[in-house]
C-alpha positions in Angstrom: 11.9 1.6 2.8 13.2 2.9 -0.6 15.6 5.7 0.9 15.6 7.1 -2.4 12.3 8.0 -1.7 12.9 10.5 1.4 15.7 12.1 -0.6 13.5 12.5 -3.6 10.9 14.0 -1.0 13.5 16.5 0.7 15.4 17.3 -2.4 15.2 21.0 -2.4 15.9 21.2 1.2 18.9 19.0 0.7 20.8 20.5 -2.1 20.0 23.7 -0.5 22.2 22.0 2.4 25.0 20.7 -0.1 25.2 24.0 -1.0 25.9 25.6 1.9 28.8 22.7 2.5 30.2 24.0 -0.4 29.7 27.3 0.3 31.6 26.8 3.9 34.5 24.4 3.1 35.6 26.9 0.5 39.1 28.5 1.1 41.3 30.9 0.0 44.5 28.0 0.5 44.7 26.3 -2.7 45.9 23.0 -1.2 43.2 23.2 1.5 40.1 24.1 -1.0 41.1 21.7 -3.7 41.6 18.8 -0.5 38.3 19.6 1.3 36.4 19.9 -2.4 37.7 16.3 -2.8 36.6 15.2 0.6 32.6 16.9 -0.3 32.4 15.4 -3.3 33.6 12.0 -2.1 29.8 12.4 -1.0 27.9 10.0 1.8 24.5 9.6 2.8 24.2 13.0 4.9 22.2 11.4 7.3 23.0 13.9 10.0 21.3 16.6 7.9 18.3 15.0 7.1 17.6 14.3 10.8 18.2 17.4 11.8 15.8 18.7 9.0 13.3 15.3 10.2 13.7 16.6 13.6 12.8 20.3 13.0 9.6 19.8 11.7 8.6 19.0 15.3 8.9 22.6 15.9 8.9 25.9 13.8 10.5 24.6 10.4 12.7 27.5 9.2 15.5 25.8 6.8 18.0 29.4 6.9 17.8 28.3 11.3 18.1 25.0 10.8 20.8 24.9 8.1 23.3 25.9 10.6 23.1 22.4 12.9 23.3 20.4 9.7 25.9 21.5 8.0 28.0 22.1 11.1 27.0 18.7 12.3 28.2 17.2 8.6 30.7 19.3 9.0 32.7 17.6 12.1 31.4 14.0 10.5 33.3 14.9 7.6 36.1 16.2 9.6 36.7 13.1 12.0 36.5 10.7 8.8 39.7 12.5 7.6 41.3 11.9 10.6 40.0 8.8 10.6 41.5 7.5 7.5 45.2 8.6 8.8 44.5 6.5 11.6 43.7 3.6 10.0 45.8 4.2 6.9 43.2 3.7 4.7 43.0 4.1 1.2 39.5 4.4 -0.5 36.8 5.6 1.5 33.4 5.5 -0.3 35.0 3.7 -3.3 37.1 7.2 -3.8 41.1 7.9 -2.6 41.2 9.3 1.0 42.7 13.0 1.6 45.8 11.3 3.0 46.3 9.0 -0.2 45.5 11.5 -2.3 47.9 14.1 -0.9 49.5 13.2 2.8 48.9 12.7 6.5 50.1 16.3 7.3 47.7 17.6 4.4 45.0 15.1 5.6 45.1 16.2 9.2 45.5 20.0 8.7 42.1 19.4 6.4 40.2 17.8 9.1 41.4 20.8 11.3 39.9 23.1 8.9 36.9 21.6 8.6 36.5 21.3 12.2 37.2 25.1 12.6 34.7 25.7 9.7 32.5 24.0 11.9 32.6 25.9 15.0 31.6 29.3 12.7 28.8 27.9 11.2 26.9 26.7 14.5 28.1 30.0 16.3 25.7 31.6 13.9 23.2 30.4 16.1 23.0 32.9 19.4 22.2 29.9 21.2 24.5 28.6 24.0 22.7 25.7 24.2 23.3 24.5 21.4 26.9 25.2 21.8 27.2 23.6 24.8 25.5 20.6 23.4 27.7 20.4 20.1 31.3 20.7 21.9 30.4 18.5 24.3 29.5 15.8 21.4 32.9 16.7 19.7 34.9 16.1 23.2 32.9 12.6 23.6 33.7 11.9 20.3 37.7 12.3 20.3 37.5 10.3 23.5 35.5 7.7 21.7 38.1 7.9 18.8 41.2 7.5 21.7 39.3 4.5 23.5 39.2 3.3 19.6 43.0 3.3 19.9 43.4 2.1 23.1 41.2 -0.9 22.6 43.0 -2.0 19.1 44.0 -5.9 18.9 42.6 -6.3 22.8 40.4 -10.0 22.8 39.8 -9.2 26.4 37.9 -6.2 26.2 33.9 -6.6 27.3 31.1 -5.7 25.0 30.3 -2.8 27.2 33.6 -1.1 26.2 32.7 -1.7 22.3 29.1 -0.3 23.5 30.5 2.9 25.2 32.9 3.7 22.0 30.3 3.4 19.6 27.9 5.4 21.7 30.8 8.4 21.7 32.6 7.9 17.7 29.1 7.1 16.0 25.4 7.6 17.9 26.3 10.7 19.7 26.9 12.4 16.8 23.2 11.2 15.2 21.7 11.8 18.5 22.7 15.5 18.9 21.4 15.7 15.2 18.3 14.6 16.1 18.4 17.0 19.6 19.7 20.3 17.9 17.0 20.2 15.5 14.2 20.5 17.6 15.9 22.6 19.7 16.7 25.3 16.7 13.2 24.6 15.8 11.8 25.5 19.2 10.6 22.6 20.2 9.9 22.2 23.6 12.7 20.2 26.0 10.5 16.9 26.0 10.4 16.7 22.4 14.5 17.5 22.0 14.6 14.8 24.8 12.6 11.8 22.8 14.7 12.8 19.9 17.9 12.4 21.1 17.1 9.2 22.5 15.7 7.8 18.7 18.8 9.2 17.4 21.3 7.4 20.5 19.4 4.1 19.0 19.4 4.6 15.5 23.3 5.2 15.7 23.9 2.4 18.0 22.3 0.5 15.3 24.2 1.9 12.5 27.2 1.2 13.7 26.6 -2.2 14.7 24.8 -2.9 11.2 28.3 -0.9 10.2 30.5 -3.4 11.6 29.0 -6.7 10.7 28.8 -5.2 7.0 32.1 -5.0 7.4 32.3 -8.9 7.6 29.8 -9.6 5.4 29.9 -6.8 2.2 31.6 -7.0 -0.9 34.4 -3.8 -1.8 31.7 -2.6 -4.2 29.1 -2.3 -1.4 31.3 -1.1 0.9 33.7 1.6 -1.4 36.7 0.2 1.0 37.5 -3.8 1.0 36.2 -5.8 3.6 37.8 -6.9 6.4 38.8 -3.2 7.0 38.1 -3.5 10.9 40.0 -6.6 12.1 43.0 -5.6 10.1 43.2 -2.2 11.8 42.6 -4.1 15.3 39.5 -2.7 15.6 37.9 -5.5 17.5 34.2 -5.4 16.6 30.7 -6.7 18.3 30.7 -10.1 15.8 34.0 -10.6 16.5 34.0 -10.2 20.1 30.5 -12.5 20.4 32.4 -15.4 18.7 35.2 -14.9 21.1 32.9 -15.6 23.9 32.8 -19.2 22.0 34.9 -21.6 23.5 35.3 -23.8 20.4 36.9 -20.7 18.4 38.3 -18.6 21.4 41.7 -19.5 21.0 42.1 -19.9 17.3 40.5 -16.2 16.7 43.0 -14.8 19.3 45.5 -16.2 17.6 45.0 -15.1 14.2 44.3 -11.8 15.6 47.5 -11.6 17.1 49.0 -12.6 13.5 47.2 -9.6 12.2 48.6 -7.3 14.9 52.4 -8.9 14.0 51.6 -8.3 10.6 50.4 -4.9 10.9 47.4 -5.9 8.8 49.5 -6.9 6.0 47.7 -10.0 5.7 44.8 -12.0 4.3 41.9 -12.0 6.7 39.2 -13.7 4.4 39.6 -17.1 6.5 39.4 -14.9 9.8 36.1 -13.0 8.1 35.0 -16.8 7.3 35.2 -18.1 11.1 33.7 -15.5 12.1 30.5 -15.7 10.3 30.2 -19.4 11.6 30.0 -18.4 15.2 26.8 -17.3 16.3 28.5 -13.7 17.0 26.6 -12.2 13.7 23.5 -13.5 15.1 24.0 -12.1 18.1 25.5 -8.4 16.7 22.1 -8.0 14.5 19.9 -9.3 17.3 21.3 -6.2 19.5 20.8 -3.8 16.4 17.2 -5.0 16.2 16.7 -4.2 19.8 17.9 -0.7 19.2 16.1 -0.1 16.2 13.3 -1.2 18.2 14.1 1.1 21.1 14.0 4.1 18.3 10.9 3.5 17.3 9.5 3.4 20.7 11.6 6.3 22.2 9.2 8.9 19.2 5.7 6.6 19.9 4.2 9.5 21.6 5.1 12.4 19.4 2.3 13.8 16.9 1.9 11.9 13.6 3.0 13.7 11.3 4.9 12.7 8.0 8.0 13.3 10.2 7.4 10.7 12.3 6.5 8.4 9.4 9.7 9.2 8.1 12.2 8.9 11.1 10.8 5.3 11.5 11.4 4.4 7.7 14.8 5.5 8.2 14.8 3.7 11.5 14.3 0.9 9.3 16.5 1.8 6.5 19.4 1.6 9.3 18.2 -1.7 10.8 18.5 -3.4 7.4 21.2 -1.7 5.6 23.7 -3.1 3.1 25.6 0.0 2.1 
């Protein structure tokens, strides 16, 4: 699928989004307007919105209801991507200077903390405590995903179910709840919310897997950030810990991991990228995003056939086969 396509087809609805970002991460603080303008503009594919817009067509379609989930869902993506990038110490993000390199840590994290406030104002628009509910129980999951993220750096011993739970929590619960909360401000009955959430859990799973072996594979340009990003944080990723299940390079990839760790990332990890793509752990990583892409698919089989549908499985698609 040409995404261009879908954005071309929901380009009044989107900008009419963009807008209201703009509109909502505006501030009277000069330091915290001109830092979250930088952040928006930085841009991204605003995937959250347009499933929740996707999603809401399975119900009563009203964009001034369902304008609320997506920007406040964008909203805390944008939020924990600042935070983020102080955590990692990153750079360029999207091929543009993070908050934090732009100004600091303290101005990067007080930013995020806007945004995430800005958040929480927009959705409570919505006299909905269901939705509530749903959306702070996504944000808890997904500061525990971030702290397992943490907790997990540089370990070779973890299992692919702890890289499967994290991911579930920092990147497809997120996409999932975008996918939920649209129907649901729609008025979509609990069935269809239900299907929904369960293409979005897959299509994030995917993304994020498809995220980390791009990771190995993509060029800076591709990317915005240089490759290699992952390992040199000690983020141990799903190719990476497939090829440590190898016995021939087990102990040479926990090595040079553990030279990364001493070296705080400080370090040339193109040979490391290189051994890695060797293995069969790449393989294996886009074998599993297949099967979830798959899973998507099937998880929104039974729901009406509209252009909707059509579309959520092009981007279903789109996700499986990314290289941006």
């Amino acid at each position: 699928m040409k995404i261009l396509d879908l954005y071309a087809r929901m380009k009044k609805d989107l900008s009419f989004i963009e807008k209201e970002l703009e509109k909502n991460v505006d501030s009277d603080h000069p330091e915290l307007r001109k830092s979250s303008a930088h952040l928006l503009k930085a841009g991204g594919k605003r995937l959250r919105p347009i499933f929740v817009l996707l999603a809401g067509q399975f119900g009563q379609y009203d964009i001034n209801r369902l304008k609320y989930i997506a920007v406040s869902l964008e909203l805390i993506h944008m939020a924990t991507l600042v935070h983020d990038d102080v955590i990692d110490d990153a750079d360029t993000r999207r091929g543009q200077l993070t908050v934090k390199s732009k100004w600091d840590n303290r101005v990067a994290m007080y930013t995020g903390d806007y945004i995430l406030g800005k958040a929480l104002g927009v959705v409570t628009q919505l006299p909905n405590p269901q939705i509530h509910q749903i959306m702070s129980h996504a944000m808890v999951e997904v500061c525990i995903g971030e702290m397992e993220q943490i907790r997990f750096f540089y370990n070779t011993n973890q299992t692919v179910r702890n890289y499967l739970l994290r991911i579930k929590r920092k990147t497809a619960l997120l996409i999932a709840v975008s996918c939920q909360l649209g129907a649901i401000a729609a008025g979509a009955s609990k069935e269809v919310s239900d299907q929904l959430y369960r293409y979005g859990y897959s299509v994030g799973m995917a993304f994020q897997i498809r995220d980390d072996l791009l990771d190995i594979i993509g060029s800076e340009k591709e990317l915005g950030k240089p490759p290699g990003s992952d390992i040199k944080q000690g983020n141990i990723t799903l190719p990476v810990l497939y090829a440590l299940q190898e016995d021939e390079v087990r102990e040479e990839l926990i090595l040079d991991i553990d030279r990364v760790r001493k070296a705080k990332g400080q370090m040339d990890v193109a040979p490391i990228l290189q051994k890695v793509k060797q293995t069969c752990g790449m393989h294996r990583a886009e074998s599993l995003a297949a099967r979830y892409i798959d899973r998507a698919i099937e998880a929104i089989s039974s729901l009406p056939d509209i252009q909707a549908k059509k579309d959520l499985t092009k981007v279903a698609h789109f996700v499986g086969n990314r290289s941006y």
